[in-house]
Backbone as ProteinMPNN parsed JSONL, in Angstrom:
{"seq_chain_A": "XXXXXXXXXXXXXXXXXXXXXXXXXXXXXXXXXXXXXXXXXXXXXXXXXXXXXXXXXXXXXXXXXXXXXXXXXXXXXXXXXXXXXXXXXXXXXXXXXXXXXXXXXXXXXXXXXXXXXXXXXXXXXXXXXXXXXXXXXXXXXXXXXXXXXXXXXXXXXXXXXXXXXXXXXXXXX", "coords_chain_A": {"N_chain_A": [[-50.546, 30.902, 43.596], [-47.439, 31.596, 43.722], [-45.84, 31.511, 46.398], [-43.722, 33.066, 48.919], [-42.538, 31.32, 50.993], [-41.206, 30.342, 54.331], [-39.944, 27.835, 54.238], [-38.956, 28.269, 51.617], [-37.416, 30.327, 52.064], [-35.534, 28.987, 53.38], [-35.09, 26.84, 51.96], [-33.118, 28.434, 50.061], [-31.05, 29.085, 51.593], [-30.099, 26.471, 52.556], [-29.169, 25.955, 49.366], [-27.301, 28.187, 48.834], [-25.116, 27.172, 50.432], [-24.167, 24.963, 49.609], [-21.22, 24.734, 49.419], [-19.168, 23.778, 51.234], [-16.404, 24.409, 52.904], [-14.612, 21.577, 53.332], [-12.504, 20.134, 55.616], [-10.756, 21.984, 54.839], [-11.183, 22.183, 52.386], [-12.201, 23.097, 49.403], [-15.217, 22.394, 49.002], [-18.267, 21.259, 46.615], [-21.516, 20.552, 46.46], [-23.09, 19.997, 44.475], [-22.061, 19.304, 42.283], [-21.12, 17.072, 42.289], [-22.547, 14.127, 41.273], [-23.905, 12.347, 42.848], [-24.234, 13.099, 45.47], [-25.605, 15.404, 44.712], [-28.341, 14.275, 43.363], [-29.083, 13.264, 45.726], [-28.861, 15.36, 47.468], [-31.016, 17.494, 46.101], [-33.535, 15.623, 45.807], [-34.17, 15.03, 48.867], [-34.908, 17.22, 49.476], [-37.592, 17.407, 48.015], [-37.059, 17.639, 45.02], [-36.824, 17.834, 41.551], [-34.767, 15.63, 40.225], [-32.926, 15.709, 37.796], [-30.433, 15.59, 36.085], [-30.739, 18.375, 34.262], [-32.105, 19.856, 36.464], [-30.5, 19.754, 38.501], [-28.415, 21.201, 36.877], [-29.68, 23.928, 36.723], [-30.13, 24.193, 39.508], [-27.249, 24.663, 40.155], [-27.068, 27.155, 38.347], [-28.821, 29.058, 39.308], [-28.135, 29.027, 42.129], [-25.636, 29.825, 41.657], [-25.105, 32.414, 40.616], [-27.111, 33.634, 42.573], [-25.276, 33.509, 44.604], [-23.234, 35.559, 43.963], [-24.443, 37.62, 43.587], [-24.75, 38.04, 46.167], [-22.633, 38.556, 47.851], [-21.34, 40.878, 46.668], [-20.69, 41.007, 44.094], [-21.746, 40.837, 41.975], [-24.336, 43.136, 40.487], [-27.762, 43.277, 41.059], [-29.796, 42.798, 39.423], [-28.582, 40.819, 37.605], [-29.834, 38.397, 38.259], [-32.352, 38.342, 36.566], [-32.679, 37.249, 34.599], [-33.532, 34.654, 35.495], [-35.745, 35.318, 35.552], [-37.509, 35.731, 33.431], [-39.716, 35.93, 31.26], [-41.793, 35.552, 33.263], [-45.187, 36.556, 34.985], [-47.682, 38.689, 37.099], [-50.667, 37.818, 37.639], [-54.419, 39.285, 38.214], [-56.66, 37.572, 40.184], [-60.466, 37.928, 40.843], [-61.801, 37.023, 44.007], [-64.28, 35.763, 46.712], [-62.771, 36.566, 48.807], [-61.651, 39.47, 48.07], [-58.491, 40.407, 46.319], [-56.066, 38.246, 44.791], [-52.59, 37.623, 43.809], [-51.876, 35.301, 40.986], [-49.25, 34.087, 39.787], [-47.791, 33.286, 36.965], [-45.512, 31.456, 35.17], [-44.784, 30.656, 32.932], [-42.631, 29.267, 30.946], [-40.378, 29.149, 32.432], [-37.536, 28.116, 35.097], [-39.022, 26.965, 37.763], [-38.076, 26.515, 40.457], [-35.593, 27.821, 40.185], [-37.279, 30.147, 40.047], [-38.304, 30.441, 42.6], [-36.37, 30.23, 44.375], [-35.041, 32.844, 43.694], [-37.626, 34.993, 44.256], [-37.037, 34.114, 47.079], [-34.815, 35.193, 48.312], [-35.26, 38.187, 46.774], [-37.46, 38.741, 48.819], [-36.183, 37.673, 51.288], [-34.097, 39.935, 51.035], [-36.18, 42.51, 50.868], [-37.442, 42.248, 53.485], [-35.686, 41.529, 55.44], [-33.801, 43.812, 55.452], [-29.739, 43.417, 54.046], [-29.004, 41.359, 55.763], [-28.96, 38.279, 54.93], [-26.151, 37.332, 54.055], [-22.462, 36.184, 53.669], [-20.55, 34.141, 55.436], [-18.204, 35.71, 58.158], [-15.906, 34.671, 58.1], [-13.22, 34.353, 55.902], [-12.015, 32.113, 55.139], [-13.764, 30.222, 54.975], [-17.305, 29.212, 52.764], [-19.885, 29.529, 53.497], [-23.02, 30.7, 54.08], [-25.476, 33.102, 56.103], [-28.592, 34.16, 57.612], [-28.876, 36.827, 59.507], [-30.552, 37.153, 62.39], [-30.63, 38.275, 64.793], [-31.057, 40.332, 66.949], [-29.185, 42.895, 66.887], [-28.262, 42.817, 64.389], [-25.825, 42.001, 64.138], [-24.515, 39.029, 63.912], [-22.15, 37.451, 62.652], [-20.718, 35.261, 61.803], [-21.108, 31.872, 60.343], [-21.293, 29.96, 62.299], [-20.872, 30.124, 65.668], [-19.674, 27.703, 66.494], [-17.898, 27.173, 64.915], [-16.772, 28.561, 62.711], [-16.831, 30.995, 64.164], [-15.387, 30.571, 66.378], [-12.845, 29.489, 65.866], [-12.275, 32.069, 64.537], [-11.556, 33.769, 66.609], [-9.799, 33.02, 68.591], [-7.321, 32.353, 66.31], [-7.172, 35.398, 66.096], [-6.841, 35.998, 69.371], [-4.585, 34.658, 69.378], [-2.708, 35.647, 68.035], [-2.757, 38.238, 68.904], [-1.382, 37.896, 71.629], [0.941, 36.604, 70.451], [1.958, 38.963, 69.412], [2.402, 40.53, 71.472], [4.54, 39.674, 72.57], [7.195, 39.085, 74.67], [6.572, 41.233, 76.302], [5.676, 41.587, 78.874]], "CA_chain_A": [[-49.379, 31.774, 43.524], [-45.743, 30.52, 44.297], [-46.144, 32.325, 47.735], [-42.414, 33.022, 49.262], [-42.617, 31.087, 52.405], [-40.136, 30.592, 55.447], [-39.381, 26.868, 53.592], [-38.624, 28.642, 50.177], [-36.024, 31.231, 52.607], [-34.308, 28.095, 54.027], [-34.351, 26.321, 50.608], [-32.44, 29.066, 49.319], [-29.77, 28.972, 52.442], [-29.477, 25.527, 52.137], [-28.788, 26.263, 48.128], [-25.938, 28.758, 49.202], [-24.766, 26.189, 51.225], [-23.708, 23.487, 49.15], [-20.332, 24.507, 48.871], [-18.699, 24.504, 52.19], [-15.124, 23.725, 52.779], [-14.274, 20.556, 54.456], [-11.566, 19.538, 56.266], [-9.4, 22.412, 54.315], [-10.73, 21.87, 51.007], [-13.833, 23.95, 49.059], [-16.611, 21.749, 48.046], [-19.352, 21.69, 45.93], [-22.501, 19.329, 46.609], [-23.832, 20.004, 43.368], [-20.784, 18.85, 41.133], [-21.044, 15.534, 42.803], [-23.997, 13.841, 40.312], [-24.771, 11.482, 43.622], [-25.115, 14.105, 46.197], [-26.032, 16.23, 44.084], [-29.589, 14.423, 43.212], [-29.94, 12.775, 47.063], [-29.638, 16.825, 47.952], [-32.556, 17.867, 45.625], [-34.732, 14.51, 46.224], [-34.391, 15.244, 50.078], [-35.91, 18.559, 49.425], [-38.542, 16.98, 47.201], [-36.934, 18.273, 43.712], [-36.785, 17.128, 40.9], [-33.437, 15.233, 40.199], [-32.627, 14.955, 36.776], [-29.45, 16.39, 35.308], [-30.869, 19.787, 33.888], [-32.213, 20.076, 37.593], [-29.325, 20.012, 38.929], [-27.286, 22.431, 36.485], [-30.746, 24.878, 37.398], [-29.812, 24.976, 40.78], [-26.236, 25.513, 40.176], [-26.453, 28.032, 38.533], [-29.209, 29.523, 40.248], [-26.906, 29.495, 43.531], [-23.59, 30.872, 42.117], [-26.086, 34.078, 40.753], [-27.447, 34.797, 44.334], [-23.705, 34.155, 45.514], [-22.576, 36.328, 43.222], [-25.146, 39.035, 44.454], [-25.028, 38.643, 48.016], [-21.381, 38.853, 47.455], [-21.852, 42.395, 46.153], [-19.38, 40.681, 43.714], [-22.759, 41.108, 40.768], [-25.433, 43.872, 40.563], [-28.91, 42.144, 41.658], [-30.141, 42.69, 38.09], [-28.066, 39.635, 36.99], [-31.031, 37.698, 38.693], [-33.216, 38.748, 35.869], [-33.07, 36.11, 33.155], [-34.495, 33.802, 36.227], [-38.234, 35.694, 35.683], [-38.23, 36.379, 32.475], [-41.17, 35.573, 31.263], [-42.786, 35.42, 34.94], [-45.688, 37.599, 35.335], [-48.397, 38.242, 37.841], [-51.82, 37.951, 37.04], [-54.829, 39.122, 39.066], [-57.976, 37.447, 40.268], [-60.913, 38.531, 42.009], [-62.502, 36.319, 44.213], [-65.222, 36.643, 47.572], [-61.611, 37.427, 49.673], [-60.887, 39.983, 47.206], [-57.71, 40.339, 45.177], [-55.396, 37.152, 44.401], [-52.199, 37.594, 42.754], [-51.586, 34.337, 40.695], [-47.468, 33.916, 39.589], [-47.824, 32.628, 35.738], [-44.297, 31.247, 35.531], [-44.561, 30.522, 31.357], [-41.61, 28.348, 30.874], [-39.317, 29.543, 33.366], [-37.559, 27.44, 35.99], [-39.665, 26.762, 39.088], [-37.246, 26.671, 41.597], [-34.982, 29.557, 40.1], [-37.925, 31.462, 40.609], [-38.421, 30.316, 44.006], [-35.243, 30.878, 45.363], [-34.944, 34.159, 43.429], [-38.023, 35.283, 45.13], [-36.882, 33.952, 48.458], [-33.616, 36.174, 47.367], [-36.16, 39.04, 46.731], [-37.829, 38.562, 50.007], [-35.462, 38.558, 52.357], [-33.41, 41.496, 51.174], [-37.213, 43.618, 51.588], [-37.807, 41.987, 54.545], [-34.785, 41.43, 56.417], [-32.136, 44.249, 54.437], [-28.58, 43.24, 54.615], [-28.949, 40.279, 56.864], [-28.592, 37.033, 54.151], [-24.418, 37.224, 54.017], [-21.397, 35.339, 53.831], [-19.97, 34.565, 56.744], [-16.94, 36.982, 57.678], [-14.783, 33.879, 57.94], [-12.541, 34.344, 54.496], [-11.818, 30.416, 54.468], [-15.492, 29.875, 54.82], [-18.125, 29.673, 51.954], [-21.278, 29.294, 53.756], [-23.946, 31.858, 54.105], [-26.537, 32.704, 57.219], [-29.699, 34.637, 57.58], [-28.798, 37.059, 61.077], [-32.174, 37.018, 62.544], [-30.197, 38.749, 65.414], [-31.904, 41.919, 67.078], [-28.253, 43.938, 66.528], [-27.73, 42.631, 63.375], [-24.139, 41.372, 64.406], [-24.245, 37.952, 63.579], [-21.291, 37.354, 61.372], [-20.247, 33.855, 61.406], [-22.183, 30.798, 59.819], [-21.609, 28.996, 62.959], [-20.052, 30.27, 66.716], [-18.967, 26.749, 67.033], [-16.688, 26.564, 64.202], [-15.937, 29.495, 62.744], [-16.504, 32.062, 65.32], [-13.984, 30.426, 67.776], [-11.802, 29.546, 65.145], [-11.095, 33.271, 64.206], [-11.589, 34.509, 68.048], [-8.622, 31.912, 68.741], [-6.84, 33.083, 65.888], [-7.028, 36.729, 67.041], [-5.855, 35.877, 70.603], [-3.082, 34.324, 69.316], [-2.37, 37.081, 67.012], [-2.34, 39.482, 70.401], [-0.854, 37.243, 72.427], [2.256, 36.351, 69.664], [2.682, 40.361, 69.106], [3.028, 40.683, 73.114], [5.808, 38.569, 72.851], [7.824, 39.194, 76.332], [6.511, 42.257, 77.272], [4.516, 41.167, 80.203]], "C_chain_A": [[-48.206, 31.092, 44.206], [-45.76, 31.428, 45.58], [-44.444, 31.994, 48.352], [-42.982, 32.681, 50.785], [-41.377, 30.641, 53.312], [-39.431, 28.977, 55.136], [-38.266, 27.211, 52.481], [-36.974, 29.403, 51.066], [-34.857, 29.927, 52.708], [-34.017, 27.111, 52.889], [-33.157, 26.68, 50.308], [-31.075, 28.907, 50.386], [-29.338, 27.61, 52.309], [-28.891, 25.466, 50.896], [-27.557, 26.818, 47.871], [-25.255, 27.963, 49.733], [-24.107, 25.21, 51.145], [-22.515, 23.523, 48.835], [-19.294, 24.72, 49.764], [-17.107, 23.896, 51.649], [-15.054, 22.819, 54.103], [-12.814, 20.347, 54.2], [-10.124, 20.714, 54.975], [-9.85, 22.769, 52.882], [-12.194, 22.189, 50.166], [-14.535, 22.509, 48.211], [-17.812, 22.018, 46.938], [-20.777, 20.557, 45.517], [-22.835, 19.048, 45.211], [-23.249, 19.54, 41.974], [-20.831, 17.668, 41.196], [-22.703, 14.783, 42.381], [-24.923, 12.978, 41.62], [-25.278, 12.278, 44.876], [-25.583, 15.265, 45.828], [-27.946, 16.256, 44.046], [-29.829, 13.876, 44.743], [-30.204, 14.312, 47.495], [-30.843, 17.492, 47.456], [-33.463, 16.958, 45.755], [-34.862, 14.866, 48.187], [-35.516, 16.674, 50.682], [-37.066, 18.554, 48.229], [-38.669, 17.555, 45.623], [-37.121, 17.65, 42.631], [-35.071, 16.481, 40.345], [-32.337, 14.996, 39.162], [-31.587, 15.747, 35.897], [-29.829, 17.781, 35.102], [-31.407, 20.305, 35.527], [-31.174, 20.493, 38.483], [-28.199, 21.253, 38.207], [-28.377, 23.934, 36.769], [-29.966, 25.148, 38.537], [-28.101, 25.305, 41.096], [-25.909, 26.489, 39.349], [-27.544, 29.264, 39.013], [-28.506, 29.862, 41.928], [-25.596, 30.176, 42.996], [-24.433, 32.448, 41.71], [-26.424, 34.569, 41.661], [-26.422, 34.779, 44.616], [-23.385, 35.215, 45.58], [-22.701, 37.877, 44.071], [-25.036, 39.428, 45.832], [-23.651, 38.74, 48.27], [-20.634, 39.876, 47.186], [-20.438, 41.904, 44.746], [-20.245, 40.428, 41.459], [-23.857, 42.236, 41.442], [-27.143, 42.974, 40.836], [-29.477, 42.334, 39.717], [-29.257, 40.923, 37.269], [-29.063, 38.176, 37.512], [-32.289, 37.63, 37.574], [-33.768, 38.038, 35.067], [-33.979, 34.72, 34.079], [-35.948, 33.803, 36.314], [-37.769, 35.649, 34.554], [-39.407, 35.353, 31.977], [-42.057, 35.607, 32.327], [-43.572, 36.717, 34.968], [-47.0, 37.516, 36.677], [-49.898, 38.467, 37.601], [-52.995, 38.088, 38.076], [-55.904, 38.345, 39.06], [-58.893, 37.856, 41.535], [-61.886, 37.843, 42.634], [-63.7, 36.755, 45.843], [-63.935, 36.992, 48.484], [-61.143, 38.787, 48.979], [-59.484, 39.785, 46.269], [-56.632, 39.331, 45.882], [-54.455, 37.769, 43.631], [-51.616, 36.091, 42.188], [-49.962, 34.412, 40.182], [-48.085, 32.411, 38.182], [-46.102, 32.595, 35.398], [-43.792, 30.744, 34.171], [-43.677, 29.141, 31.938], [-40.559, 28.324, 31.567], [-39.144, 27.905, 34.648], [-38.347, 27.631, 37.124], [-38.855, 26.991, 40.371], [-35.958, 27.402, 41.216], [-35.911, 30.441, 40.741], [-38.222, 31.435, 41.925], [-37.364, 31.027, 45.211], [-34.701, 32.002, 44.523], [-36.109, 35.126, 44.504], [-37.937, 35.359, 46.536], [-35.806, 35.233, 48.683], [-34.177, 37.477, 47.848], [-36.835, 39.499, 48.562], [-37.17, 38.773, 51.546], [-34.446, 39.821, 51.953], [-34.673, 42.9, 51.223], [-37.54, 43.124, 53.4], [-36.894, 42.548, 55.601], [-33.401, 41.885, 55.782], [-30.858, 43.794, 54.833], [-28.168, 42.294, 55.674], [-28.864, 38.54, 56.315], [-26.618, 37.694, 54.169], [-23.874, 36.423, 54.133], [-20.909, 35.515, 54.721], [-18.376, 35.011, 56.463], [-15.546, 35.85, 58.003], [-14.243, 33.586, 56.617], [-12.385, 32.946, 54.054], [-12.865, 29.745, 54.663], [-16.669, 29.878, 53.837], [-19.145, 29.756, 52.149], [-22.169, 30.607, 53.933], [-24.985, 31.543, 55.601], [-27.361, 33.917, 57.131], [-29.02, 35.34, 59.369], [-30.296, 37.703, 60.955], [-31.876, 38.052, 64.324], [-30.723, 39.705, 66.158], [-30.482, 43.464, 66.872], [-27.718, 44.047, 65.24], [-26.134, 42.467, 63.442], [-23.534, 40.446, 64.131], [-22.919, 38.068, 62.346], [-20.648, 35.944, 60.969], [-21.298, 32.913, 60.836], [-22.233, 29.714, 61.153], [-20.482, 29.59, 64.321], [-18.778, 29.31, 66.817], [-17.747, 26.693, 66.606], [-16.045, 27.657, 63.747], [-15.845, 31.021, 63.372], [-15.474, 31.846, 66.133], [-13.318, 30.077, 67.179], [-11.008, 30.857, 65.499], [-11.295, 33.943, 65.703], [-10.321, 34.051, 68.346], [-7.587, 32.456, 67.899], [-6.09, 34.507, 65.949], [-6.304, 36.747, 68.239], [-4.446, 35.549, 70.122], [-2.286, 35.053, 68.649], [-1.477, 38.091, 68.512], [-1.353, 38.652, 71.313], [0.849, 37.029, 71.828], [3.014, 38.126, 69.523], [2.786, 40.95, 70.614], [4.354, 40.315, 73.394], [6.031, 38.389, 74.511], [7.585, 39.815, 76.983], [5.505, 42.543, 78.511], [5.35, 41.288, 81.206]], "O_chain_A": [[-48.192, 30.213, 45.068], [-45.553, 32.546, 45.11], [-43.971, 30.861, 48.262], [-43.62, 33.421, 51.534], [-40.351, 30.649, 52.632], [-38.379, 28.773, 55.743], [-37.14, 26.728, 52.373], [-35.813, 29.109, 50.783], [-33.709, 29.904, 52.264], [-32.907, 26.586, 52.792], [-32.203, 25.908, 50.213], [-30.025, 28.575, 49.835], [-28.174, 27.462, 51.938], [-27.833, 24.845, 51.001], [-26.764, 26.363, 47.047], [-24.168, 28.17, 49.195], [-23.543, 24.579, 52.039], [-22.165, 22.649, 48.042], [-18.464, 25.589, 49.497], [-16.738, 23.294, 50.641], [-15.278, 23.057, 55.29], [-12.141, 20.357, 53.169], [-9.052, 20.327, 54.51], [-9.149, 23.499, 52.181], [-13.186, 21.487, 50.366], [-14.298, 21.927, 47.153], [-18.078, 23.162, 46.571], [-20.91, 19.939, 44.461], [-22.851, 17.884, 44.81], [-23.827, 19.443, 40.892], [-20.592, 17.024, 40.174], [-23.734, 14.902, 43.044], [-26.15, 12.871, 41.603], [-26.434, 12.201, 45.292], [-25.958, 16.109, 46.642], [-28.714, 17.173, 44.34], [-30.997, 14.079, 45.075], [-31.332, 14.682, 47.823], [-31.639, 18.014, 48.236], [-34.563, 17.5, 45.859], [-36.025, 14.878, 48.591], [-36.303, 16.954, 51.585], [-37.371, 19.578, 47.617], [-39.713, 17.848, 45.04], [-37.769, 16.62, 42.817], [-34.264, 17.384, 40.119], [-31.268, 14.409, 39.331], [-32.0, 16.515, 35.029], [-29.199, 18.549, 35.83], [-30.942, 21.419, 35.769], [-31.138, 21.56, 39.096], [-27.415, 21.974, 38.824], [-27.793, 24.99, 37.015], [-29.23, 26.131, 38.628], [-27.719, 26.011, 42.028], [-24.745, 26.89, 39.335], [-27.087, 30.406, 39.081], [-28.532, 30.905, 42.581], [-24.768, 30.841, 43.619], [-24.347, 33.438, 42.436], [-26.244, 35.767, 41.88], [-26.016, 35.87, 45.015], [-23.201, 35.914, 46.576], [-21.983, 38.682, 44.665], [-25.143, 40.489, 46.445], [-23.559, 39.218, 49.401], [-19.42, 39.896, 47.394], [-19.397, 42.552, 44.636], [-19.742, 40.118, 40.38], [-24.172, 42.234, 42.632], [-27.143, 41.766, 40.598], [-29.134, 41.381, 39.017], [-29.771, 40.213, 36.404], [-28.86, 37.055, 37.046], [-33.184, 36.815, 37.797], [-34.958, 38.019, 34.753], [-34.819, 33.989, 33.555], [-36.847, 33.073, 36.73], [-36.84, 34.978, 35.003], [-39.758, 34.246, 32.385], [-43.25, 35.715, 32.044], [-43.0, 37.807, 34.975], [-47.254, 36.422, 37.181], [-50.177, 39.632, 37.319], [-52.941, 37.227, 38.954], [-56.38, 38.228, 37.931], [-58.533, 38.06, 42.695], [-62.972, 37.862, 42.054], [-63.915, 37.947, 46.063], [-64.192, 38.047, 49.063], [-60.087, 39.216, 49.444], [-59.542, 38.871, 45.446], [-56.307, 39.397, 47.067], [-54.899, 38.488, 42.736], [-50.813, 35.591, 42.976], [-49.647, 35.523, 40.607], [-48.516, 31.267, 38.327], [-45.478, 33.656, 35.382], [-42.611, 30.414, 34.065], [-43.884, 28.354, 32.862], [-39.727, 27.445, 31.342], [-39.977, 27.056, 34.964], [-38.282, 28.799, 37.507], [-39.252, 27.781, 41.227], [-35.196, 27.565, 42.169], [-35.662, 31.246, 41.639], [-38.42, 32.529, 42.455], [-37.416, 31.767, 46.194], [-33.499, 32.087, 44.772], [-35.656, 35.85, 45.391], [-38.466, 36.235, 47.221], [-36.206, 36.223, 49.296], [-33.86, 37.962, 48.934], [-36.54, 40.498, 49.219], [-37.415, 39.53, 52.486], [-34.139, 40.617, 52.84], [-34.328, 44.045, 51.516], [-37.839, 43.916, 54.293], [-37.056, 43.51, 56.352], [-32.386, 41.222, 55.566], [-30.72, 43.722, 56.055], [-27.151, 42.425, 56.356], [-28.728, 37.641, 57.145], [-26.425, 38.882, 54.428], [-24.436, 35.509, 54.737], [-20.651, 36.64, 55.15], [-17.628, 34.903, 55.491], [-14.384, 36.242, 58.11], [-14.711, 32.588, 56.067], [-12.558, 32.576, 52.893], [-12.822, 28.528, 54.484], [-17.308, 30.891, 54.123], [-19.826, 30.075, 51.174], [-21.516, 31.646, 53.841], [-25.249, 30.451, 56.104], [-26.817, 34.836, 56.52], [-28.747, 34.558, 60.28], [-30.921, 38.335, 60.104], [-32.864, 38.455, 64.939], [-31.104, 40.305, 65.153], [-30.759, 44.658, 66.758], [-26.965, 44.942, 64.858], [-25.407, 42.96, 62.58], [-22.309, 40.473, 64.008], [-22.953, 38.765, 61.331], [-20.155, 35.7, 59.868], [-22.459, 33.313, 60.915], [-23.025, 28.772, 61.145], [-19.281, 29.527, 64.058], [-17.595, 29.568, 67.038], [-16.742, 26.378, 67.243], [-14.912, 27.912, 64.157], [-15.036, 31.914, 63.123], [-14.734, 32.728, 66.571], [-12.321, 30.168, 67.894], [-9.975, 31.047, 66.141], [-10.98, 35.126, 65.576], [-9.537, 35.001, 68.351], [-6.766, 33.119, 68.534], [-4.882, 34.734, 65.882], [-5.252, 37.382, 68.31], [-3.404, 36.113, 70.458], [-1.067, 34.979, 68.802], [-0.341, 38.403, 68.869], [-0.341, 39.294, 71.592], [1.823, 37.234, 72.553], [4.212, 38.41, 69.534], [3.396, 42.015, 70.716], [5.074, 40.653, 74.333], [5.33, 37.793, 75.329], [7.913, 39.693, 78.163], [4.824, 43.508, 78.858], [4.965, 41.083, 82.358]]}, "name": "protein", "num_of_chains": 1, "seq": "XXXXXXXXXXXXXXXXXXXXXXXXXXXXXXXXXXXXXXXXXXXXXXXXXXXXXXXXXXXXXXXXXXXXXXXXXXXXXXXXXXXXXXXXXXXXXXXXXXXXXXXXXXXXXXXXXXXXXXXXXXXXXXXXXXXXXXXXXXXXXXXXXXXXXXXXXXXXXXXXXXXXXXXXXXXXX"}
């Protein structure tokens, strides 16, 4: 069975991932044919053109969703065909994941997808930095987390903010 494991989760964040903005300017790993296949060979994929348009557009569909910017149903055409089949062995019941012709690693990181929104509801997101495209898993115990990274864009917009308060103070100190 394709078993959703804590690899498959961080697949999928790395997957969201590939399109940060550097230095000002939105990226997209997966557009770029050379880091495109060193990013799926690093994660032991397969590398070969249709591989690559798989996982893009497997990632802009979860964007989309975790985005609330698509209904999760638009995930759908990623199973079709996928069913689960049982067997019964001396542990008892097995479910096997018969995956027909479907992509492999759609269905992976759909399931991962799947997985953490039962697991861990409402806690895959975009971080709340607007000039940011990255995504993070808050694993948090308040569920507060909102940035993809303190370093960069938490004290960015904290900084921001002050200076916000600080500029609408003007003189009156």
């Amino acid at each position: 069975m394709l078993n959703v494991v804590i690899r498959d989760v961080d697949l999928l964040v790395d997957l969201l991932n590939t399109t940060p903005v550097v230095d000002g300017v939105p990226t997209d790993v997966l557009r770029d044919r050379h880091k495109a296949t060193r990013w799926l060979g690093e994660r032991d994929l397969p590398r070969s053109p249709a591989a690559v348009a798989s996982a893009r557009r497997v990632r802009d569909a979860i964007a989309r969703v975790v985005r609330d910017e698509e209904p999760a149903r638009t995930l759908e055409p990623f199973l079709e065909g996928v069913s689960q089949i049982p067997s019964v062995g001396d542990d008892g019941v097995r479910w096997e994941l018969d995956t027909g012709s479907a992509d492999p690693f759609g269905i992976r990181c759909v399931l991962a997808w799947a997985h953490l929104r039962e697991t861990l509801p409402g806690r895959l997101r975009p971080c709340a930095n607007d000039d940011c495209r990255l995504f993070l898993v808050d694993h948090s115990r308040a569920n507060s987390r909102r940035w993809c990274s303190m370093a960069a864009c938490g004290n960015r917009l904290k900084a921001r903010r002050h200076h916000r308060r600080a500029t609408n103070r003007g003189g009156d100190d």
